[in-house]
N, C-alpha and C positions, 0 to 999 in steps of 0.2 A: 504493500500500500504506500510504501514511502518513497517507493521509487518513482510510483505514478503520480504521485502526488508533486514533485521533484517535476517529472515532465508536465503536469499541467502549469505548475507556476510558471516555467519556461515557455509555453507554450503565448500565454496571458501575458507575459513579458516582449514575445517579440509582436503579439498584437498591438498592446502600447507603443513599441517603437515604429510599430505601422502607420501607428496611427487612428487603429480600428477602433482600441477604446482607450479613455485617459487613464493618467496614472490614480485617479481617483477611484475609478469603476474597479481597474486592476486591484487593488487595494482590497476592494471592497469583494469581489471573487474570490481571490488567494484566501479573504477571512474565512470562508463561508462553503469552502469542499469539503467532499463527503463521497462516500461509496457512489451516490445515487449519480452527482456528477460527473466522477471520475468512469463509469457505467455508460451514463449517456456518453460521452467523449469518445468511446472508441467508435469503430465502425473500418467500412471494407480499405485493406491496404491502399496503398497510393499505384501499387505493382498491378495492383488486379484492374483497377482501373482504364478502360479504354478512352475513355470521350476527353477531348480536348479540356473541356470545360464542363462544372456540373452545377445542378443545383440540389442545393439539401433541402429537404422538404420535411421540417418535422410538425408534430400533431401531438395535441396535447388534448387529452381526452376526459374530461369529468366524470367519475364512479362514483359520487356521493349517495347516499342515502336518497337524497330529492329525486335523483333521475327514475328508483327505483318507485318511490312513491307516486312519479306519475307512469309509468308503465310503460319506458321508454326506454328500457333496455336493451330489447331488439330492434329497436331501430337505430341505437345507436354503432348497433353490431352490423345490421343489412348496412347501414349508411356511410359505413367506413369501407364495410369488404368492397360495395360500389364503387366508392373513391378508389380504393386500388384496382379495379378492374378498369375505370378510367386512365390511370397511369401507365398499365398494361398494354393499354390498347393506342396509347396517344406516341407520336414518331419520335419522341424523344425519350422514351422510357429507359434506352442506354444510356442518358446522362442525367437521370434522378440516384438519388440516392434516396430511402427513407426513415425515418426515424418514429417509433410510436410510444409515446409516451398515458400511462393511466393515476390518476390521482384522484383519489379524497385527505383523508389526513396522513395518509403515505404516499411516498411518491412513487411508481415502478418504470423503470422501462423495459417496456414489452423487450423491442430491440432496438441498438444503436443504428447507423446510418450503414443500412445494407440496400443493394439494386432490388429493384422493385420487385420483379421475378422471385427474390426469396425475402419477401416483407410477408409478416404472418396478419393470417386473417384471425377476426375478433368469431371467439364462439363461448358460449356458455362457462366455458372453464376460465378464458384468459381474461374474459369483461364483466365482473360483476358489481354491483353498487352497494355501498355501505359506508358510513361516517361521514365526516366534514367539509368541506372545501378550500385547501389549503392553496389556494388561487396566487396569491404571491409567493409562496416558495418554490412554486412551482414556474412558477415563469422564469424566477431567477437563476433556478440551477439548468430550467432547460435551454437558455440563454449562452449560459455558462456555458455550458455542454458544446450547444453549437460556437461558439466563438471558438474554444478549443479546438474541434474537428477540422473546422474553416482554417485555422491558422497552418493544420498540420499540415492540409493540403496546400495553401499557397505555399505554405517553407518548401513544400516538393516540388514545386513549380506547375501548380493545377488550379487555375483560375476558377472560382466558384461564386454563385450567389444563393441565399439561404430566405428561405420564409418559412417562419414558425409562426400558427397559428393555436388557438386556443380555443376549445368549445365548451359555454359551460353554461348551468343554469341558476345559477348562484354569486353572489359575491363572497369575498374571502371570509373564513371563519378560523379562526388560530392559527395563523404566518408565524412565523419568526422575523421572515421579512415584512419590511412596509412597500405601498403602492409608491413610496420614495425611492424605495431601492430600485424598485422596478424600472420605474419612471428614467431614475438616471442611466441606468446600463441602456434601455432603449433608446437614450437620446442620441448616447454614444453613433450605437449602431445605426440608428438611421441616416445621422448627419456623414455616412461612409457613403451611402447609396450605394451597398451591397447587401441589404438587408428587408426583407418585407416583414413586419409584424403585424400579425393581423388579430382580431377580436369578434367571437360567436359569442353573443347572449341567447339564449332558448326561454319564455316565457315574459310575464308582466311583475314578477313581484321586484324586480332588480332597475333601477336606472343604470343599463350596464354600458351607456356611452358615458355615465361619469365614471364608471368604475373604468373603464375603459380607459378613458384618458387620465385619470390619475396614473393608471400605469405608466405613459408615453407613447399609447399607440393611435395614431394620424386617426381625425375621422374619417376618411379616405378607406381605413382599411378594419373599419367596425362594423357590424353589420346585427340585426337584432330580429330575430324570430319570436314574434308576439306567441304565436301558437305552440304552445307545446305538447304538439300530436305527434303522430308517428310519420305521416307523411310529410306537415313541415319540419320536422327534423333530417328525413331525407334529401329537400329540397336543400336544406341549409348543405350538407356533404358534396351533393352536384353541385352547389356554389363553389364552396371550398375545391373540388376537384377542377372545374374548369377555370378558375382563377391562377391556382398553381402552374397548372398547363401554360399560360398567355406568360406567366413570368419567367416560365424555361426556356419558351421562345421570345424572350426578349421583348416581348407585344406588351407587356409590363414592366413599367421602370422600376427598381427599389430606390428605397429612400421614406423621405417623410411625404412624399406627394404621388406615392405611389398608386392610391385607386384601385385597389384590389379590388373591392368591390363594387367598382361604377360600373 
């Protein structure tokens, strides 16, 4: 653990001297690793790699208690396997990578940044809902996670761009992180314009454009599902999938004015 830990600091170091984030953010990362981050961070060699250039695509998935209480658990499982059958099928699928991340008041990743082809699908065992929403530690370690990856791949000489989005029905319920923390690593990243951050709210009980932007992510790339059925949860995934799509092909800019969702 201490060796990994050893290369992420290094990793978040030559991000800094990138540019990518400040010596503040770095600061603020280096504090705050753990299994879960050092987990997200790995993914497919730089060796195995064919595509010039790639994008990371990671997914941050709510399990809380609430999703189960409204009966939305298969749809969050049809709604994501879709999303990868859309990556599957779309002409750039050799230069995605993906990452799937599931959280209530733990955080797990499913898996690190592997090619689509071997991104696992959500069934009954891997996606179930239970406890809190720990909506800001989760953003910051999967953040973390991807700056890392990114970094490793450009020190290898492999140009990448990243969007990590977030779907969730809730706002935060016991962080350790603040919507501060968040707020500032997003700023970082955005102001690079190699980063897409984007924002799912599912339902009416949440103003999840504030929660949203307390984080740092553009209203450009928030998006809010009043209904929380099973069909508009699906809708919300074909969003998310075909948006991802337009940013692999460059049809999307990153950045803070990105428009994911226009």
């Amino acid at each position: 653990m201490s060796k990994s830990l050893s290369t992420m600091n290094s990793l978040f170091a030559n991000a800094a001297g990138a540019g990518i984030i400040s010596q503040q953010t770095s600061m603020l990362l280096t504090g705050s690793l753990g299994n879960v981050v050092v987990a997200g961070a790995a993914g497919k060699s730089l060796e195995d790699i064919d595509a010039t250039d790639v994008t990371l695509i990671t997914v941050l998935l709510d399990a809380s208690s609430s999703i189960g209480y409204s009966r939305l658990q298969q749809a969050v499982r049809d709604g994501y396997n879709a999303l990868l059958d859309a990556f599957l099928t779309s002409k750039e699928r050799d230069a995605i990578l993906m990452a799937l991340w599931i959280f209530n008041d733990a955080v797990k990743v499913i898996h690190s940044y592997v090619s689509v082809a071997d991104a696992a699908v959500l069934d009954r065992k891997s996606y179930t809902t239970s406890g809190m929403t720990h909506l800001y530690d989760t953003w910051c370690d999967a953040l973390a996670a991807n700056i890392a990856y990114a970094q490793r791949l450009r020190d290898g000489g492999t140009p990448c761009r990243s969007v990590v989005v977030i779907i969730t029905d809730g706002a935060d319920v016991g962080s350790r992180r603040t919507a501060r923390d968040c707020a500032q690593i997003s700023r970082d990243l955005l102001a690079t314009e190699e980063f897409v951050l984007a924002f799912v709210g599912v339902g009416k009980d949440v103003d999840f454009h504030a929660v949203a932007r307390s984080m740092g992510v553009p209203d450009g790339c928030i998006a809010v599902q009043a209904q929380a059925t099973p069909a508009a949860l699906r809708q919300v995934f074909a969003m998310v999938s075909q948006s991802a799509i337009l940013v692999s092909q460059a049809r999307i800019a990153p950045g803070a004015n990105a428009g994911f969702f226009n």
